[in-house]
N, C-alpha and C positions, 0 to 999 in steps of 0.2 A: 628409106626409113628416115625419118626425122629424129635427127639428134643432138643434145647439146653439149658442150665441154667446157672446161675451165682449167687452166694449166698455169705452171709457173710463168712467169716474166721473164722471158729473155734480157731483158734490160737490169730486172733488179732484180731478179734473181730470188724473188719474192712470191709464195702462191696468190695468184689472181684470181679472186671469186666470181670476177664479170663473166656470166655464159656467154660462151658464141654458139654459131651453128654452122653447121656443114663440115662433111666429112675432109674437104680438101683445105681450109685452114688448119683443123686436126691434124693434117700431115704435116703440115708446114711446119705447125708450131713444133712440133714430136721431132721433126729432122734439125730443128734448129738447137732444142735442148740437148739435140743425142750430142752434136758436133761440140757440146759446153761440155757435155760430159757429166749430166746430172739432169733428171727434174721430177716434176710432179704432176699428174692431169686426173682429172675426175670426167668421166663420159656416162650421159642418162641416154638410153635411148627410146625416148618417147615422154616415158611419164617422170613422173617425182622419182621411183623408185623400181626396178636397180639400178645402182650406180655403181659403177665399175673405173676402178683407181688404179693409176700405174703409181710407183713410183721407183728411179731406177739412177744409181752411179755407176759409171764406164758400163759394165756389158753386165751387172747381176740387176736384178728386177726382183721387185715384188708385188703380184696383184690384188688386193681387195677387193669383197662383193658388199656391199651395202642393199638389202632387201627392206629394211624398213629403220626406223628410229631410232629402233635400239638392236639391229642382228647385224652383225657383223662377220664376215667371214676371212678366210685365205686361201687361196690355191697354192694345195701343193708338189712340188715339184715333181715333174714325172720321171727324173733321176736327179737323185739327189747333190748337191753340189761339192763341193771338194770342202769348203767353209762355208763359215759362218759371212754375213754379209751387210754394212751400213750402208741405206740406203733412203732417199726424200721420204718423208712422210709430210705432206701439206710444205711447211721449212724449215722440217729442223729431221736432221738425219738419225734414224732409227737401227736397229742392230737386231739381224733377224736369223734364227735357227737357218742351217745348209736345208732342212727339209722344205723349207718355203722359199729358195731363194732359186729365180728361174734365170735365163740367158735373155737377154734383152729382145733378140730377133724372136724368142717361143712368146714371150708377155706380150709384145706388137703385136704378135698372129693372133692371140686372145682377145686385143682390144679389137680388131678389125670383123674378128669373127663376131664379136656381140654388135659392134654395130653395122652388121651386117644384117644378122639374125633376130637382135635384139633377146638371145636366150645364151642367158651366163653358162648354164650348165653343161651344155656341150664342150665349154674347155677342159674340165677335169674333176679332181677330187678336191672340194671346200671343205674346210675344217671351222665349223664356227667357233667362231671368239667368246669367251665369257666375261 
């Protein structure tokens, strides 16, 4: 499947809008944020839309479904976390309900699974955003 990303900067620490593509910079860039202990990435797989958003400090995650312009979604957590959780959103760190807030390793297996798949929905229950 063809797909594209965009994730923080390693460098500056800063969200990068330039896409790339391929799955195996995807990994790179992802094992290089996790060892900082923070980041941010956005992955399309294929078209404009879905886009699916990690964003994640030390080991809590949180992922977002973007379906069009204006719907925005959350997955949530298939057990719930012990806390509440701040976490990247784009660069500036967000503070998100324990019901949303996943383990780092279950939010990987979510991005890997859609661009795999390229179908959000098989990771779990979205609650859309108003």
């Amino acid at each position: 499947m063809n797909i594209s990303w965009s994730a923080t900067s390693q460098t500056s620490g800063k969200f990068a809008s330039v896409e790339r593509s391929g799955f195996g910079g995807l990994i790179e860039r992802f094992d290089k944020l996790r060892a900082q202990g923070r980041g941010y990435l956005e992955v399309r797989a294929g078209a404009v839309f879905p886009v699916l958003t990690l964003g994640f400090a030390g080991s809590a995650a949180v992922v977002h479904l973007v379906t069009d312009e204006d719907a925005m979604s959350l997955l949530a957590a298939d057990e719930r976390a012990d806390a509440n959780a701040e976490v990247l959103v784009l660069d500036d760190p967000v503070e998100f309900t324990a019901d949303f807030v996943l383990n780092l390793e279950r939010a990987w297996l979510v991005v890997e699974e859609f661009v795999h798949t390229g179908d959000p929905g098989r990771a779990g229950e979205w609650h859309e955003l108003k």
